[in-house]
mmCIF file of the C-alpha atoms, coordinates in Angstrom:
data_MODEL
# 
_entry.id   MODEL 
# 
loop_
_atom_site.group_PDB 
_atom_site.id 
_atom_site.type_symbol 
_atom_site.label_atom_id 
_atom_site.label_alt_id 
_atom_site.label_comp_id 
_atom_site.label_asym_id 
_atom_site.label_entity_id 
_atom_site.label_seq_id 
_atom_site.pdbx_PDB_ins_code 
_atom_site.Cartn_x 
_atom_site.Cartn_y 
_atom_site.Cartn_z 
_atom_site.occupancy 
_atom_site.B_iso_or_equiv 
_atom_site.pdbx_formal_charge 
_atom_site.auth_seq_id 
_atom_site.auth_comp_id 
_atom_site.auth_asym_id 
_atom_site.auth_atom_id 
_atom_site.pdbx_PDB_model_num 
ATOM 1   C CA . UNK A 1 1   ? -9.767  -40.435 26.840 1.00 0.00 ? 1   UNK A CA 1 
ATOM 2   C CA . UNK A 1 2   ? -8.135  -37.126 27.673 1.00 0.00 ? 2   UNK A CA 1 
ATOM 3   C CA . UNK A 1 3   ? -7.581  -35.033 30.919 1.00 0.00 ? 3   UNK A CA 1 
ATOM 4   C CA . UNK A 1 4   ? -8.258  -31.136 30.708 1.00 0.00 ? 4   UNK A CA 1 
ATOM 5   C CA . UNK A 1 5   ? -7.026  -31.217 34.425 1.00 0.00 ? 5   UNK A CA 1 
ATOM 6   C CA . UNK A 1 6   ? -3.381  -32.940 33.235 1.00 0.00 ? 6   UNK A CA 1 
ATOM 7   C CA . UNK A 1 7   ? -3.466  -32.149 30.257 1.00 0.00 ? 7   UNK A CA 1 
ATOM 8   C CA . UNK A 1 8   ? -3.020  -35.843 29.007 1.00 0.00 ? 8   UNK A CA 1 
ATOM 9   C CA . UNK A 1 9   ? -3.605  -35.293 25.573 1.00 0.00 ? 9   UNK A CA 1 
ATOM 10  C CA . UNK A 1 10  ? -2.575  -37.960 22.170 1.00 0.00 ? 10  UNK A CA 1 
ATOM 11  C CA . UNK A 1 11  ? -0.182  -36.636 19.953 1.00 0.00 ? 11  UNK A CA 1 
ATOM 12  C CA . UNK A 1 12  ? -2.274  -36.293 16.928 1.00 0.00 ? 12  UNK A CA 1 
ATOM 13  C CA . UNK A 1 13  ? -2.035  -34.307 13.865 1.00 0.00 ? 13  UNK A CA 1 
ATOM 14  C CA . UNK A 1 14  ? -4.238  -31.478 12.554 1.00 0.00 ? 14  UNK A CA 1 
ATOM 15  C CA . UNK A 1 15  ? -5.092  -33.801 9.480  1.00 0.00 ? 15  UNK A CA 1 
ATOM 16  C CA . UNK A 1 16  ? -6.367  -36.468 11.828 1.00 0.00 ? 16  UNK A CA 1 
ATOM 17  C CA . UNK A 1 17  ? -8.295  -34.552 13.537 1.00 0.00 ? 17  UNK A CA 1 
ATOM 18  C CA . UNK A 1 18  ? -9.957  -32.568 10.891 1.00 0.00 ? 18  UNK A CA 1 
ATOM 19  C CA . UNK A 1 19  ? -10.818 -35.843 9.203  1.00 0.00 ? 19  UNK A CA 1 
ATOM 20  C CA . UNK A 1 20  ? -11.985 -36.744 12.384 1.00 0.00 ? 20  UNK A CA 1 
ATOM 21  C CA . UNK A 1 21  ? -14.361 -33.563 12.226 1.00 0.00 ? 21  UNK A CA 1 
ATOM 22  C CA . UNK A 1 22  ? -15.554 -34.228 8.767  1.00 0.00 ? 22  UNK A CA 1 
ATOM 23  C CA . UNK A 1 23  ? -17.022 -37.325 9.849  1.00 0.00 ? 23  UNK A CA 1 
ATOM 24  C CA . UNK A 1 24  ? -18.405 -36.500 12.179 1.00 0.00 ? 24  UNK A CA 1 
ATOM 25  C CA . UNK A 1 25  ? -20.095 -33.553 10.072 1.00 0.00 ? 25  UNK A CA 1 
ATOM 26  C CA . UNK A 1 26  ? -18.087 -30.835 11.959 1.00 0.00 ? 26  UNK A CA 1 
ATOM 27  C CA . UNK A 1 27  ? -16.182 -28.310 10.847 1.00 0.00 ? 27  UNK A CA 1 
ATOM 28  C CA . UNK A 1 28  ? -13.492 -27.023 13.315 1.00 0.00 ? 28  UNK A CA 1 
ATOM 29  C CA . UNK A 1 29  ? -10.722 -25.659 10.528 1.00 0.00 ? 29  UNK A CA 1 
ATOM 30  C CA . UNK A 1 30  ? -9.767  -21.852 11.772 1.00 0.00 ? 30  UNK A CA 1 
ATOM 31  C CA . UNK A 1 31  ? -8.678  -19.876 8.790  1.00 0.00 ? 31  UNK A CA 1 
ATOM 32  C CA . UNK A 1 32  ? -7.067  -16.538 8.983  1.00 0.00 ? 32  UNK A CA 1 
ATOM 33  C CA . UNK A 1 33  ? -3.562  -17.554 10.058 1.00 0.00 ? 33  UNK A CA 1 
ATOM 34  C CA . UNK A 1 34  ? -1.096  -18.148 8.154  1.00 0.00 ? 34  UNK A CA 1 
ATOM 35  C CA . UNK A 1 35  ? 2.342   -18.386 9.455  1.00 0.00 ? 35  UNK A CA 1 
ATOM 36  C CA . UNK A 1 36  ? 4.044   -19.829 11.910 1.00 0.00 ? 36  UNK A CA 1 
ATOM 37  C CA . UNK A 1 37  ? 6.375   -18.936 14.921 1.00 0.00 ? 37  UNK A CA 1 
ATOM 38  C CA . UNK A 1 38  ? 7.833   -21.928 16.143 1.00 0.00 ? 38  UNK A CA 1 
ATOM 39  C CA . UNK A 1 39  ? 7.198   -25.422 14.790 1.00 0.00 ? 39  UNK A CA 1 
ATOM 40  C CA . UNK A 1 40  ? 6.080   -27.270 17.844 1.00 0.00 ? 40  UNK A CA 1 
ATOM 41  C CA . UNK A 1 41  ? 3.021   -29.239 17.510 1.00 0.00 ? 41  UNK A CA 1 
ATOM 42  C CA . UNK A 1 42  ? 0.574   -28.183 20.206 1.00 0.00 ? 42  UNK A CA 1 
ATOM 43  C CA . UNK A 1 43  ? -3.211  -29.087 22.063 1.00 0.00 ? 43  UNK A CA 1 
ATOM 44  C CA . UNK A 1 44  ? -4.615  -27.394 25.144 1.00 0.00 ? 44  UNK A CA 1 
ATOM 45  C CA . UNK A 1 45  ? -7.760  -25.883 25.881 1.00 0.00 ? 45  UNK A CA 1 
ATOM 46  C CA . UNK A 1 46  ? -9.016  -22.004 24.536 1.00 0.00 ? 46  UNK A CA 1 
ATOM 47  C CA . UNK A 1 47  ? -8.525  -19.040 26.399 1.00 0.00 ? 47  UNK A CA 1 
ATOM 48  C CA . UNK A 1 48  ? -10.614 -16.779 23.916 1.00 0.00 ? 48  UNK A CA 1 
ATOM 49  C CA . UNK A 1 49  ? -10.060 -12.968 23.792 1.00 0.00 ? 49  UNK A CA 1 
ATOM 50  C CA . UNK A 1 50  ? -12.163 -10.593 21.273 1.00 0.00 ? 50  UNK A CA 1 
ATOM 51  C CA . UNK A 1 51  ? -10.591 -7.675  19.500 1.00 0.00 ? 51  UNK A CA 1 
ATOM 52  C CA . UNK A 1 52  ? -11.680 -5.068  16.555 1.00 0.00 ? 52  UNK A CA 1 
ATOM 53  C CA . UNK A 1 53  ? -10.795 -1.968  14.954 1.00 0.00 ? 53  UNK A CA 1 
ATOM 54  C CA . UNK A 1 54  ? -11.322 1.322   16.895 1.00 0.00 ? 54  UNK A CA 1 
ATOM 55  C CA . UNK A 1 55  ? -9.921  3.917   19.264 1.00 0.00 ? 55  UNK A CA 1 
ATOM 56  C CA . UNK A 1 56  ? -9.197  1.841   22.511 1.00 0.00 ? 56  UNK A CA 1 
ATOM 57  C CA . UNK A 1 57  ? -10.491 2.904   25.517 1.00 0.00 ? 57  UNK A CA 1 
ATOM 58  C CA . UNK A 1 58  ? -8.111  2.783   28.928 1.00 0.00 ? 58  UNK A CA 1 
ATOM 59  C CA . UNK A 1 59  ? -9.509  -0.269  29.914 1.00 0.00 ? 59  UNK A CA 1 
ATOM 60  C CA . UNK A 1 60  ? -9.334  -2.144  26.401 1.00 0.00 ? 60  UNK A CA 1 
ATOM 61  C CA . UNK A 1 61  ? -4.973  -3.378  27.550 1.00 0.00 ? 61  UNK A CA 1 
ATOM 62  C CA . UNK A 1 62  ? -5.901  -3.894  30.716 1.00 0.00 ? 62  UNK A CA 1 
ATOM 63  C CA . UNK A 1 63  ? -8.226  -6.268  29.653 1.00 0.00 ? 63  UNK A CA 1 
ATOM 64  C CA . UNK A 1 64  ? -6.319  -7.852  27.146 1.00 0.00 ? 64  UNK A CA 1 
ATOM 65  C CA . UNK A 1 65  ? -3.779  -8.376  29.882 1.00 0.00 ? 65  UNK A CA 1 
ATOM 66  C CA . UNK A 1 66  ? -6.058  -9.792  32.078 1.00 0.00 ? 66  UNK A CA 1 
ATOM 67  C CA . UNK A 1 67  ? -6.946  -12.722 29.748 1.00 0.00 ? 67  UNK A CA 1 
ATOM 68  C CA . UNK A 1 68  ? -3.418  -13.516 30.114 1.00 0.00 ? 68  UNK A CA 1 
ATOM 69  C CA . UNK A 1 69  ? -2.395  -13.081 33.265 1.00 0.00 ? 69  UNK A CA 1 
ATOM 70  C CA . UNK A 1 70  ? -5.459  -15.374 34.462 1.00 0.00 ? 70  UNK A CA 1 
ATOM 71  C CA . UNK A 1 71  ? -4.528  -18.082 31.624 1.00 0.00 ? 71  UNK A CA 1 
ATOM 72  C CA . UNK A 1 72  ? -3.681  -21.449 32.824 1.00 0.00 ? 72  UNK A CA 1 
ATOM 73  C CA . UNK A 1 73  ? -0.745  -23.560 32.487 1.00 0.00 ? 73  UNK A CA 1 
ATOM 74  C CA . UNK A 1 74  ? -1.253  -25.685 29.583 1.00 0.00 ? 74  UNK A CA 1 
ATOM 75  C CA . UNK A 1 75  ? -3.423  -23.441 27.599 1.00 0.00 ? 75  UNK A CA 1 
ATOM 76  C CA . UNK A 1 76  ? -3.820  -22.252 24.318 1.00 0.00 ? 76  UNK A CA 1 
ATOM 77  C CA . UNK A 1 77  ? -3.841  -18.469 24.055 1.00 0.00 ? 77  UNK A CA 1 
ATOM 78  C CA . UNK A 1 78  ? -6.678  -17.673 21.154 1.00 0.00 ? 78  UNK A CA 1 
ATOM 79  C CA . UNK A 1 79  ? -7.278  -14.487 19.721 1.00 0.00 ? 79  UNK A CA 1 
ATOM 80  C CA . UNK A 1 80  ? -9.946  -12.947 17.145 1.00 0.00 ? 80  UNK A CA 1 
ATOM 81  C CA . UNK A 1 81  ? -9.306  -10.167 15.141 1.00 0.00 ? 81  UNK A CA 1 
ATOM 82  C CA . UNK A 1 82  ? -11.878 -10.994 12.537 1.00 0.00 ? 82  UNK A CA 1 
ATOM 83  C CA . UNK A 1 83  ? -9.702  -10.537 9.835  1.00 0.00 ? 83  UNK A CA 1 
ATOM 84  C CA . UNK A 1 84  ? -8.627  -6.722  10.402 1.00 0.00 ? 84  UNK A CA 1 
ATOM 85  C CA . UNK A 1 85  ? -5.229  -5.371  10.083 1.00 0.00 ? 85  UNK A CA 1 
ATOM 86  C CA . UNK A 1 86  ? -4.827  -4.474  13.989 1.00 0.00 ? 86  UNK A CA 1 
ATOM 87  C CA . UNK A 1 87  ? -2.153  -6.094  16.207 1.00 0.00 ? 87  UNK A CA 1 
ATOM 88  C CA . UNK A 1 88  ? -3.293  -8.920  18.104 1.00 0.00 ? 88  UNK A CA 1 
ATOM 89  C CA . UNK A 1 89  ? 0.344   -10.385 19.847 1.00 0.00 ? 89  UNK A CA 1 
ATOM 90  C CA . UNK A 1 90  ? 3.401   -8.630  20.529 1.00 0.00 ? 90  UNK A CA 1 
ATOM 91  C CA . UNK A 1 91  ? 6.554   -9.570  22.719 1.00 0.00 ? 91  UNK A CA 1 
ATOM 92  C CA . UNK A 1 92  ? 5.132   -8.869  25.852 1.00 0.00 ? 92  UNK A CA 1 
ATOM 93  C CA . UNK A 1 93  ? 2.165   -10.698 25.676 1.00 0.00 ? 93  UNK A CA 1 
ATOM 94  C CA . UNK A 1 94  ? 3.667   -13.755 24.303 1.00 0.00 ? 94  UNK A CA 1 
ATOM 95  C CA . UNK A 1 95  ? 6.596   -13.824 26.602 1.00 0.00 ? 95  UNK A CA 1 
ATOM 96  C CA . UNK A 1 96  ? 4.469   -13.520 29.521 1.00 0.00 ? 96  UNK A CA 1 
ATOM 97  C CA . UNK A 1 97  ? 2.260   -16.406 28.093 1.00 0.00 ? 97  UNK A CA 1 
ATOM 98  C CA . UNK A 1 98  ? 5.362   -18.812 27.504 1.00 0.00 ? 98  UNK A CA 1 
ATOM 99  C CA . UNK A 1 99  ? 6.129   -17.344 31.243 1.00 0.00 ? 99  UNK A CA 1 
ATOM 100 C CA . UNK A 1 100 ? 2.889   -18.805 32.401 1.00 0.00 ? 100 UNK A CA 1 
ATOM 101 C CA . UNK A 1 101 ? 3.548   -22.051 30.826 1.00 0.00 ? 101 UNK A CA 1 
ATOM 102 C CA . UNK A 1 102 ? 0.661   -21.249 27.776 1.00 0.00 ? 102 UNK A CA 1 
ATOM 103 C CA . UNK A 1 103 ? 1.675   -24.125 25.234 1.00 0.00 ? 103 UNK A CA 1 
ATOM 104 C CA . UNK A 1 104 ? 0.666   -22.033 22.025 1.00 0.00 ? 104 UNK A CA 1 
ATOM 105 C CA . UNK A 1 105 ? -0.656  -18.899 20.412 1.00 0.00 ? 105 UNK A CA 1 
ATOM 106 C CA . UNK A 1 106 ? -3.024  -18.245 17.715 1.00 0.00 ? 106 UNK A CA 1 
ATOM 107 C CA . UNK A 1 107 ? -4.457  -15.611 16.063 1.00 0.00 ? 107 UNK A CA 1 
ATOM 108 C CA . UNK A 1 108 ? -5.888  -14.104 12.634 1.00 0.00 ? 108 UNK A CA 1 
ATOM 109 C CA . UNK A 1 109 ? -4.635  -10.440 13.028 1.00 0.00 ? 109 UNK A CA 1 
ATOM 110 C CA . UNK A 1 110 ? -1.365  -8.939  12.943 1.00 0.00 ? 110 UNK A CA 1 
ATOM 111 C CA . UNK A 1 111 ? 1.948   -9.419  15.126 1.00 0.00 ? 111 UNK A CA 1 
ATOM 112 C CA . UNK A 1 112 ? 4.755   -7.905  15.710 1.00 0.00 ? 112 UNK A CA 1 
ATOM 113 C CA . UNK A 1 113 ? 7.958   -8.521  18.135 1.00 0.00 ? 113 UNK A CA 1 
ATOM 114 C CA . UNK A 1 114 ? 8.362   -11.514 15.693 1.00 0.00 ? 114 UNK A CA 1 
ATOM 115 C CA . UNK A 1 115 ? 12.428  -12.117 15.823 1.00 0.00 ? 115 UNK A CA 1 
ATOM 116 C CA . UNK A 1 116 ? 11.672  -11.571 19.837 1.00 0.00 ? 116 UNK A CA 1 
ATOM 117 C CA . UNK A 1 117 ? 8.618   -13.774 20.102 1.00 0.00 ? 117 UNK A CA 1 
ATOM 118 C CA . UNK A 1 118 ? 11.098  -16.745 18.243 1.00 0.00 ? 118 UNK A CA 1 
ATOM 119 C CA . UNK A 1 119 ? 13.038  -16.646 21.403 1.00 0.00 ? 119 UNK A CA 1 
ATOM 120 C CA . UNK A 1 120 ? 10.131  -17.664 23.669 1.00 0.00 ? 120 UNK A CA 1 
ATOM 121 C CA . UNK A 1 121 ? 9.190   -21.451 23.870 1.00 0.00 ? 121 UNK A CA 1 
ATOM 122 C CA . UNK A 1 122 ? 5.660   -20.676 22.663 1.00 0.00 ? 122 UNK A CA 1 
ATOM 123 C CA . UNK A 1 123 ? 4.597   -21.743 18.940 1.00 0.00 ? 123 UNK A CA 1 
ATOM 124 C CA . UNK A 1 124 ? 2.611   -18.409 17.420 1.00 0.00 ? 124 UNK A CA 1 
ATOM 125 C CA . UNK A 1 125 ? 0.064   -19.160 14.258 1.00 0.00 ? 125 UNK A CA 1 
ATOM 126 C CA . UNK A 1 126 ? -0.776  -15.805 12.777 1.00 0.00 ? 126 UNK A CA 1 
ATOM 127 C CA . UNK A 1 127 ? -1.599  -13.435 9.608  1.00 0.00 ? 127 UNK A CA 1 
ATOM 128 C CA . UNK A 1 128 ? 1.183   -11.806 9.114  1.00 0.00 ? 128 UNK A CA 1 
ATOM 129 C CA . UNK A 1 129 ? 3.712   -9.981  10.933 1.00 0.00 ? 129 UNK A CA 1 
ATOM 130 C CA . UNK A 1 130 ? 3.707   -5.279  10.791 1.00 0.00 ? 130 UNK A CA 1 
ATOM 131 C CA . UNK A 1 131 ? 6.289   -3.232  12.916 1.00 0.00 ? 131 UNK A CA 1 
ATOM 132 C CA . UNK A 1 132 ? 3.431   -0.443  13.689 1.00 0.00 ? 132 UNK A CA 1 
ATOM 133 C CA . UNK A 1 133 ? 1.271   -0.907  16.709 1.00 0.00 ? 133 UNK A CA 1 
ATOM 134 C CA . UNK A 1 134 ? -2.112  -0.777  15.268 1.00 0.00 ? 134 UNK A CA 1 
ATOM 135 C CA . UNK A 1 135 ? -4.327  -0.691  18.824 1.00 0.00 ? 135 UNK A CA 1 
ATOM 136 C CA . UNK A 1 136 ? -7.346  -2.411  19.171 1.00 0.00 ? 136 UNK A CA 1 
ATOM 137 C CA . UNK A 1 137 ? -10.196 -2.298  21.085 1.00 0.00 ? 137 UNK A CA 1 
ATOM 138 C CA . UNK A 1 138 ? -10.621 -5.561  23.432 1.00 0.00 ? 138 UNK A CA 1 
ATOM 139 C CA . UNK A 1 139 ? -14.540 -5.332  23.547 1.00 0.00 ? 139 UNK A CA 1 
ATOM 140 C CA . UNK A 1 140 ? -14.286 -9.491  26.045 1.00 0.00 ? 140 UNK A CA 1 
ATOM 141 C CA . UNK A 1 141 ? -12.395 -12.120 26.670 1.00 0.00 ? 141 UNK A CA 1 
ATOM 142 C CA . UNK A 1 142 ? -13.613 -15.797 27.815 1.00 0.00 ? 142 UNK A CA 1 
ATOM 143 C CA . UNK A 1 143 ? -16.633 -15.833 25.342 1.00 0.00 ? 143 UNK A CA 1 
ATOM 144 C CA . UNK A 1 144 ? -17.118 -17.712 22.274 1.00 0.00 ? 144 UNK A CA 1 
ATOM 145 C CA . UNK A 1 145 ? -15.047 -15.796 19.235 1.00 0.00 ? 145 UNK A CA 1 
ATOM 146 C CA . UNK A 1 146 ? -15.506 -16.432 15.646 1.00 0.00 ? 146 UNK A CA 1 
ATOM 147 C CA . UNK A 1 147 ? -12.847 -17.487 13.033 1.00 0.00 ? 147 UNK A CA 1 
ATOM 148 C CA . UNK A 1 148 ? -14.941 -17.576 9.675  1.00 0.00 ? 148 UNK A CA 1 
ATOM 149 C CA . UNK A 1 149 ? -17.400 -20.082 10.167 1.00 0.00 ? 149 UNK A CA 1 
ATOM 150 C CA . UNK A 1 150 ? -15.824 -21.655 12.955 1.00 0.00 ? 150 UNK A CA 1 
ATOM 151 C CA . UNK A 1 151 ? -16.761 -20.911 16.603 1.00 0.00 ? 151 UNK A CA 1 
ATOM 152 C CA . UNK A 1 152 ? -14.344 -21.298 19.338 1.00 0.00 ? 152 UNK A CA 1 
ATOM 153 C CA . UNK A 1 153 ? -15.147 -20.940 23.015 1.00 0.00 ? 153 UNK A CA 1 
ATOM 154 C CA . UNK A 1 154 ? -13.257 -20.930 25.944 1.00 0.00 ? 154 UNK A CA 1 
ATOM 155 C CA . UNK A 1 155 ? -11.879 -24.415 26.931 1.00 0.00 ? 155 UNK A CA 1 
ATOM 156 C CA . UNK A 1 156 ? -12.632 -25.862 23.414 1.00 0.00 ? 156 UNK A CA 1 
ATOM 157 C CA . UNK A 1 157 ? -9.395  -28.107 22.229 1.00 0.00 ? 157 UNK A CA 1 
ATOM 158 C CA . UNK A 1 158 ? -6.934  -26.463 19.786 1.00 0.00 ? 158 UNK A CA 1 
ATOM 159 C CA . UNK A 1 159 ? -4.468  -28.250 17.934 1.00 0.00 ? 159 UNK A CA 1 
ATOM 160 C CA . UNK A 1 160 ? -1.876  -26.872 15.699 1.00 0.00 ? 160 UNK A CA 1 
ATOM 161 C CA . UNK A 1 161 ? 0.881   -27.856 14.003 1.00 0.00 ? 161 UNK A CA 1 
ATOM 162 C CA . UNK A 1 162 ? 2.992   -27.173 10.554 1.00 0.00 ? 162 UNK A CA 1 
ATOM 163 C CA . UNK A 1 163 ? -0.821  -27.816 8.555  1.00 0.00 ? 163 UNK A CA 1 
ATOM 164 C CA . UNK A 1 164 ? -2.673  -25.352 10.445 1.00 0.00 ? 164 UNK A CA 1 
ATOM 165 C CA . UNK A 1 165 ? -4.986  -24.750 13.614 1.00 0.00 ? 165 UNK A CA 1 
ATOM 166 C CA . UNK A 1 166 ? -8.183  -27.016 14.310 1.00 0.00 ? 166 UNK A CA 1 
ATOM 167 C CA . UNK A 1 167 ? -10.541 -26.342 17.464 1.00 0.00 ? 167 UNK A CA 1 
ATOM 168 C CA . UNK A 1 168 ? -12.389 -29.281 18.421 1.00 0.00 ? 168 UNK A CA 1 
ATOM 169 C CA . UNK A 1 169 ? -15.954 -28.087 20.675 1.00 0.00 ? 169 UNK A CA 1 
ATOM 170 C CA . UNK A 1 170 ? -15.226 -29.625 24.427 1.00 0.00 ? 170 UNK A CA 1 
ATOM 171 C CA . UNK A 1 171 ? -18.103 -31.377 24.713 1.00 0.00 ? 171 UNK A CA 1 
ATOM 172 C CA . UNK A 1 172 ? -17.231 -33.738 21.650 1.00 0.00 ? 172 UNK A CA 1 
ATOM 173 C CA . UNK A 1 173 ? -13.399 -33.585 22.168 1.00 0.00 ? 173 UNK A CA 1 
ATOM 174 C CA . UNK A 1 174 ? -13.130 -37.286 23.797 1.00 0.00 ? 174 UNK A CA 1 
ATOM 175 C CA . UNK A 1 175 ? -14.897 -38.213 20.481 1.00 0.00 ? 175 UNK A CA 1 
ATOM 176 C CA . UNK A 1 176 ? -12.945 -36.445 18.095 1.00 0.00 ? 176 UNK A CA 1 
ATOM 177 C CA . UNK A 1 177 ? -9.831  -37.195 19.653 1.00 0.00 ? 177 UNK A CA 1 
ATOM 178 C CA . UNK A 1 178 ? -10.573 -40.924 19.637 1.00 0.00 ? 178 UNK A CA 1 
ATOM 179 C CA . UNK A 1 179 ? -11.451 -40.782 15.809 1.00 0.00 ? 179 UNK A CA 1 
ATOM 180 C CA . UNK A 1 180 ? -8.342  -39.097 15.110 1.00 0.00 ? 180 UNK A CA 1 
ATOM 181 C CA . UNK A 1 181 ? -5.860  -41.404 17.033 1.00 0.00 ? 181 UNK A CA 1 
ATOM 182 C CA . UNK A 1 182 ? -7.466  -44.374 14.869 1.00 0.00 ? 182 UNK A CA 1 
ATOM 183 C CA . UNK A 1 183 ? -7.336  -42.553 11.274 1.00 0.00 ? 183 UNK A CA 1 
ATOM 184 C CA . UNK A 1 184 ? -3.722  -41.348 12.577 1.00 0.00 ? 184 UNK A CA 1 
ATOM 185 C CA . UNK A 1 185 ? -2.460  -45.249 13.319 1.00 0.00 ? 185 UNK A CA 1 
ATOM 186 C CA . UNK A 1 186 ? -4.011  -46.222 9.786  1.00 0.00 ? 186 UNK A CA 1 
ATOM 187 C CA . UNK A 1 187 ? -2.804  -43.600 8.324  1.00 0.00 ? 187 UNK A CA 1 
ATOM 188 C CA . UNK A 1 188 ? 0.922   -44.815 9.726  1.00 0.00 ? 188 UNK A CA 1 
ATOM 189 C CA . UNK A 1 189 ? -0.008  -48.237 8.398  1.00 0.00 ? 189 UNK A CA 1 
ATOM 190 C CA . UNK A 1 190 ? -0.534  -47.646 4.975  1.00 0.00 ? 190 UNK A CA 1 
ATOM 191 C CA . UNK A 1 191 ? 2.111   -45.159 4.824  1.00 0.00 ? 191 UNK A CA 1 
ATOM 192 C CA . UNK A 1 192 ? 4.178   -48.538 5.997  1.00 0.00 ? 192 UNK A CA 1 
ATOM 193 C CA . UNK A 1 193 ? 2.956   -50.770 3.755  1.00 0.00 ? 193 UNK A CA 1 
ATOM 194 C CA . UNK A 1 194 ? 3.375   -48.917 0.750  1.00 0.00 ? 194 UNK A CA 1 
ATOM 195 C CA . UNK A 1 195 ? 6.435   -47.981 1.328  1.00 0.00 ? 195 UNK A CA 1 
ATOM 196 C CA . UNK A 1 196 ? 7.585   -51.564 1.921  1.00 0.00 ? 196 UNK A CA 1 
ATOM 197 C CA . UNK A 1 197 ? 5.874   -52.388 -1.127 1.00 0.00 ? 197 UNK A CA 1 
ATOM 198 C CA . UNK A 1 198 ? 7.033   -49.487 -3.100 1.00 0.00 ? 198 UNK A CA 1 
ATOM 199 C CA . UNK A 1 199 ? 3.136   -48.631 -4.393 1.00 0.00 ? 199 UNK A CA 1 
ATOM 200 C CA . UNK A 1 200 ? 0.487   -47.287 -3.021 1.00 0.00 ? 200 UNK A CA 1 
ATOM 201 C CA . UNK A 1 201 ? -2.333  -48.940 -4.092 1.00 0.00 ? 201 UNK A CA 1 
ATOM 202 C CA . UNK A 1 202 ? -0.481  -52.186 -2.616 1.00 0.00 ? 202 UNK A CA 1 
ATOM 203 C CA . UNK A 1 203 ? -0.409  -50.744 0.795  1.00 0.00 ? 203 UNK A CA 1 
ATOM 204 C CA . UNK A 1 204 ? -3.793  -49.500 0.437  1.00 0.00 ? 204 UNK A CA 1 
ATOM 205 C CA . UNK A 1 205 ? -5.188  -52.641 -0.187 1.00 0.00 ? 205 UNK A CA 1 
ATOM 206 C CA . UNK A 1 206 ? -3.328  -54.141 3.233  1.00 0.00 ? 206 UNK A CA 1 
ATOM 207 C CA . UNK A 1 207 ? -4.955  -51.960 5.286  1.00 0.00 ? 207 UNK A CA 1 
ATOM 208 C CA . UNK A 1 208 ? -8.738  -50.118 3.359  1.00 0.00 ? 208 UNK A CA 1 
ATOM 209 C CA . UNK A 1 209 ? -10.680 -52.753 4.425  1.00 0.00 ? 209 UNK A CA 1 
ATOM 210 C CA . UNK A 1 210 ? -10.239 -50.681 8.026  1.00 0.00 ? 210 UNK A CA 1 
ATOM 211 C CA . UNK A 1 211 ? -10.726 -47.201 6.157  1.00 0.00 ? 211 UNK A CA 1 
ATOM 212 C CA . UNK A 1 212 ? -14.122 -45.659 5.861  1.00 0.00 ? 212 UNK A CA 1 
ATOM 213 C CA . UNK A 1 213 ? -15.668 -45.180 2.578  1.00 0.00 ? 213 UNK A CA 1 
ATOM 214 C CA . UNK A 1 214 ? -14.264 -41.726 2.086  1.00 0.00 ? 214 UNK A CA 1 
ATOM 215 C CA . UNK A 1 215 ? -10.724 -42.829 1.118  1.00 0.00 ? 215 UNK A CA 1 
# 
């Protein structure tokens, strides 16, 4: 079981838990980022901030800012461009997140700051990096923000890693999570056993009996 308060979460893969997902007839896949800052493997809970094209008001920063500057230690810093070509991270923002001991970043607009951002201790999933600051407007932070088809609210589990970024809903993270430990130690065995057998149908057939009927 995990512990949003300690942040006592498994090491587990984005593969494990997205087959986790799919059996459980979730999908939880966000798609829109596509490169990676950093390759350290991360989970914490959403801190969700909104953004679209337009001419940003004063307050549109400010709120931005505020999303960060109220973040938790441990969190995952989450935002939603919807796709558009606007700048969703720079330096500052990310170096004050690592600063406040954020454990990741992810977004599916545009960043730039990227050769200063790969000093900070803070793994960034985005689009694609641009040098010109394209300003957004920040219309909220801390509701529920949309990735494609996936939905991801504040405190919902992310987990990245060299595959991609998965958000797991809160109230069916313990679940998930659980799945996704045991497909991630089977997966381990078979990876064992074939290799010790040199084929891997041999070191399926030590360990499918424990696989479900998908593989």
């Amino acid at each position: 079981m995990h512990n949003p308060v300690s942040g006592d979460y498994p090491e587990v893969g984005t593969a494990s838990v997205a087959d986790a997902l799919d059996e459980l007839g979730l999908d939880g896949v966000v798609d829109g980022p596509q490169r990676i800052i950093g390759s350290r493997r991360f989970i914490g809970p959403a801190v969700t901030v909104r953004l679209e094209p337009g001419q940003p008001g004063r307050d549109d920063g400010r709120r931005f800012w505020q999303a960060v500057d109220t973040a938790q230690a441990g969190s995952v810093l989450v935002v939603a461009a919807g796709g558009a070509a606007i700048s969703a991270l720079g330096g500052v923002i990310v170096g004050t997140a690592a600063a406040r001991g954020l454990v990741g970043a992810v977004t599916d607009g545009l960043i730039r700051d990227a050769d200063e951002m790969a000093g900070y201790d803070l793994p960034v999933h985005y689009r694609r990096a641009h040098p010109r600051a394209i300003r957004p407007c920040c219309p909220a932070i801390g509701g529920p923000v949309r990735f494609g088809a996936v939905e991801v609210a504040p405190g919902d589990l992310v987990v990245a890693d060299g595959d991609g970024v998965v958000s797991v809903p809160l109230a069916r993270a313990d679940e998930v999570l659980d799945r996704a430990c045991r497909i991630e130690e089977l997966e381990r065995r078979w990876v064992g056993q074939a290799r010790a057998h040199r084929s891997i149908a041999a070191g399926f057939e030590a360990v499918g009996d424990e696989f479900g009927p998908s593989h």
